[in-house]
N, C-alpha and C positions, 0 to 999 in steps of 0.2 A: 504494500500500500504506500502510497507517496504521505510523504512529510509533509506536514499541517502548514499552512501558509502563517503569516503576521492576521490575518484576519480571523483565519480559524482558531488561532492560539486568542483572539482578540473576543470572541464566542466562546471558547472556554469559562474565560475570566466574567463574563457576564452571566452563565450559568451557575459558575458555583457561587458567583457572588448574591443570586437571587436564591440558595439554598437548596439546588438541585443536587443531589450526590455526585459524588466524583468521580464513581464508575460511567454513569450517564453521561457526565458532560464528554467523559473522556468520550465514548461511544459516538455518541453524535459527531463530535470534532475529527473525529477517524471519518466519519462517512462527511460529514462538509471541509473539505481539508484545503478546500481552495477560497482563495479571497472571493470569488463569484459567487462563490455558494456558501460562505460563511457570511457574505456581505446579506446575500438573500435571506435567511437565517434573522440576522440582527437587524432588518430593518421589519422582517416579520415582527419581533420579539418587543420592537421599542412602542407598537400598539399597546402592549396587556402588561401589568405588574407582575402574574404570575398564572402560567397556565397550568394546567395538568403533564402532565408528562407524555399519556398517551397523541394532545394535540401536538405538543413539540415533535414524537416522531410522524404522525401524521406531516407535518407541514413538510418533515426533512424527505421523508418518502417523495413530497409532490416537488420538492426542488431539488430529487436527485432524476423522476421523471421527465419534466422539463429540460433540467441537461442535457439529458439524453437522447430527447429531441430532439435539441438545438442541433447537438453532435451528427444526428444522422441527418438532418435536414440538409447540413454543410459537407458531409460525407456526400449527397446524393447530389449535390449541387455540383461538384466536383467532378464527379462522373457524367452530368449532365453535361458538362463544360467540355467536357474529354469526349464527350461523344461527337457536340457538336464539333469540335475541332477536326473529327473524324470525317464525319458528312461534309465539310465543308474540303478537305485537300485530299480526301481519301485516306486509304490505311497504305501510305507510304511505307514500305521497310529501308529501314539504313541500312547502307552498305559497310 
């Protein structure tokens, strides 16, 4: 798993400091590990004083989906691009 960004370490600190356990914050912080999605996380979080725990993974569930969206939206774009590239000069091989 990659190393927790300044942002995610930054969601930490706002979780235990709202009195969530430590095992959790850590958990969560392992799955939002990037400033995108720790940022998404905290700007959820600064709505409510203090949710339940089951809504915290709720939310982290729907902004690890959205990610992954995004990721393959630009995965497909990419290939849409390559294809076009394709139709337009043909499937040249290099010599």
């Amino acid at each position: 798993m990659k190393p927790r960004s300044q942002k995610s370490m930054e969601l930490y600190d706002i979780l235990l400091k709202r009195g969530y356990p430590e095992a959790f914050c850590d958990q969560i912080t392992k799955n939002l590990n990037t400033d995108f999605t720790a940022g998404r996380m905290i700007g959820y979080l600064s709505h409510y004083k203090k949710l339940p725990l089951e809504e915290i993974v709720d939310e982290m569930l729907a902004i690890l989906s959205d990610r992954n969206r995004i990721m393959q939206k630009k995965k497909m774009e990419s290939v849409n691009a390559s294809w076009n590239e394709h139709l337009m000069h043909g499937f040249e091989e290099e010599v």
